[in-house]
N, C-alpha and C positions, 0 to 999 in steps of 0.2 A: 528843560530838555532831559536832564537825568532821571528827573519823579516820572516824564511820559516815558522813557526807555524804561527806567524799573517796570513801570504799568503794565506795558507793550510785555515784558520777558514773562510777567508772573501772565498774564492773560493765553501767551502761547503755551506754560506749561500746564496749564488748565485743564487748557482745550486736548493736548497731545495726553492728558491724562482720563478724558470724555473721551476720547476715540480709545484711546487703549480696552477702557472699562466697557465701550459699544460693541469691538470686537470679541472681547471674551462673552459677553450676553449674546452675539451672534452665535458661536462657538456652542455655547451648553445649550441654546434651540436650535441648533443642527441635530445635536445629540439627545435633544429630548424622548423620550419616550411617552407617549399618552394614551391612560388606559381606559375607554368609556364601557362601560359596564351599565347594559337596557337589561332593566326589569321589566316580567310581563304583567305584576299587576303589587298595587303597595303591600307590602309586608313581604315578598317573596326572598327566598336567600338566592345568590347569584350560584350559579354551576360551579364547581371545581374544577379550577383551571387547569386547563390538558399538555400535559410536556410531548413534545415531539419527541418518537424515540431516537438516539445520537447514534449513530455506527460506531461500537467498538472496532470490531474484525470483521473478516469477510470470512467463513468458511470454505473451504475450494475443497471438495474430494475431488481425486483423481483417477484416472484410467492409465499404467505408463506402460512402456515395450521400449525396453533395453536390446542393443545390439553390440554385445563386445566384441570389436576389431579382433582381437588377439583371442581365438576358439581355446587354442591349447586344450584339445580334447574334450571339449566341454558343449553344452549346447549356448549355441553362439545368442540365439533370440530368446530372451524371457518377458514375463508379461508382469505384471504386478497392479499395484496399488497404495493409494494414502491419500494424507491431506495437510494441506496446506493454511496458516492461519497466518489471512494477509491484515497485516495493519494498514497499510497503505501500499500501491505500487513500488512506494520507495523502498518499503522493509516487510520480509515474510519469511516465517519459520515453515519447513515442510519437514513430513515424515513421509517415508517409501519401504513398502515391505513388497519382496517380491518370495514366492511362495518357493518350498525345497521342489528339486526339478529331477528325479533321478538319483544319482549319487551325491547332486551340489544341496547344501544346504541352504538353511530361508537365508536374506539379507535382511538386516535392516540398517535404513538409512537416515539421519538427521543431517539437516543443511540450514544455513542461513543466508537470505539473498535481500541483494540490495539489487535495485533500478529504477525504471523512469522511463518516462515516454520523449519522443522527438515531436517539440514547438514544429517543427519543420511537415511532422505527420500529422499534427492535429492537436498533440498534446494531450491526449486520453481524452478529448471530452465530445467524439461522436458515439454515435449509436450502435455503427458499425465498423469495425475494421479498423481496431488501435494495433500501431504493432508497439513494442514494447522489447526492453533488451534488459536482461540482469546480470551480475556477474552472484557466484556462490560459492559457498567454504563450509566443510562440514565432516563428517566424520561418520563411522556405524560397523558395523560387520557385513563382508560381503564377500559371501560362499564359505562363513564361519572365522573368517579372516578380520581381524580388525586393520582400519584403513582411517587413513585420511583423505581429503579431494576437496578437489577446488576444479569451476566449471562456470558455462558462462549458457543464458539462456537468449534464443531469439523466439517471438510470438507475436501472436495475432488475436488479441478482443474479437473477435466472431459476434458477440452481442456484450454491450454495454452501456448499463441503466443505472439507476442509482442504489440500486440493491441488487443486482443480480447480473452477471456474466458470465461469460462462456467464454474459454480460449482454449488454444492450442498455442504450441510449444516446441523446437526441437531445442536440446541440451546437450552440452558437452560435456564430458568429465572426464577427468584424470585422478586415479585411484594410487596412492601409495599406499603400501601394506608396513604394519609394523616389523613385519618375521622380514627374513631375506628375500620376499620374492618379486619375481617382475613386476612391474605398475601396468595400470590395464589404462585401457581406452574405451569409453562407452559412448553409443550415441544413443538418444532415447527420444522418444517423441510421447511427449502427453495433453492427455484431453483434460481440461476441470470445469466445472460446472460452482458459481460461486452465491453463498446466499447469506443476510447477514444475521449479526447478532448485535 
């Protein structure tokens, strides 16, 4: 009874050691890769395998129209421009130059934003009509003034493919100045048009 119980234990550990070594030989032909390679005729060299190009960034120039709340003699609407290098929805650097207007001089603006799409709207992956929300922190001159700001973006993908979109945008911001002066309030609404690299 002992030598058939030893038998019986070494025979289970066999086997649990054949299913083990089954399932990893499952495992690496799940994962296999197979590469056939047709020649058109003997002696020929095969083509030069072709890499798909990877998306770095997505480039976005933009169109923007700032509207500061608080005029203080100033012209209240400005118009500008720049662009934006999105790594992903989650994370994008932007620059904004808005041109001297008068007595106010240029701005320029850098920002860094973070977002993401709502599961709930689709998730970014229709064709049309992703909206998208970011929050922003950033920094630049604006009206010759160095500033700080922080702002939050809500938009709409108007077109989105795998290399190319189009959205609009309204933006909030709130402007602290390094000097003593009041902080501003800006609304801005902007167009990008995005293509990649």
């Amino acid at each position: 009874m002992l030598e058939a119980e030893r038998e019986l234990t070494r025979v289970r550990g066999e086997l649990e050691r054949l299913e083990g070594e089954h399932r990893a030989l499952a495992d690496e032909i799940e994962r296999a890769t197979l590469t056939i390679v047709i020649l058109p005729r003997r002696g020929a060299r095969p083509a030069p395998a072709h890499v798909e190009p990877e998306l770095k960034f997505e480039l976005v120039p933009r169109l923007v129209t700032t509207q500061f709340l608080d005029t203080r003699d100033r012209t209240a609407r400005r118009w500008g421009g720049g662009a934006t290098l999105m790594f992903a929805r989650s994370f994008a650097l932007d620059f904004l130059a808005v041109p001297r207007d008068g007595a106010q001089a240029r701005s320029f603006l850098f920002d860094a934003a973070v977002g993401g799409y709502s599961d709930y709207l689709g998730g970014g992956r229709r064709r049309f009509g992703n909206p998208f929300l970011a929050a922003r922190l950033g920094t630049g001159l604006l009206e010759g003034n160095g500033t700080f700001s922080f702002g939050a973006d809500a938009g709409v993908e108007l077109v989105h493919y795998e290399h190319f979109i189009v959205e609009v945008a309204a933006r909030g911001q709130w402007f602290v100045y390094h000097k003593s002066l009041p902080y501003d309030v800006v609304i801005s609404e902007t167009l990008g048009v995005g293509v990649p690299f």
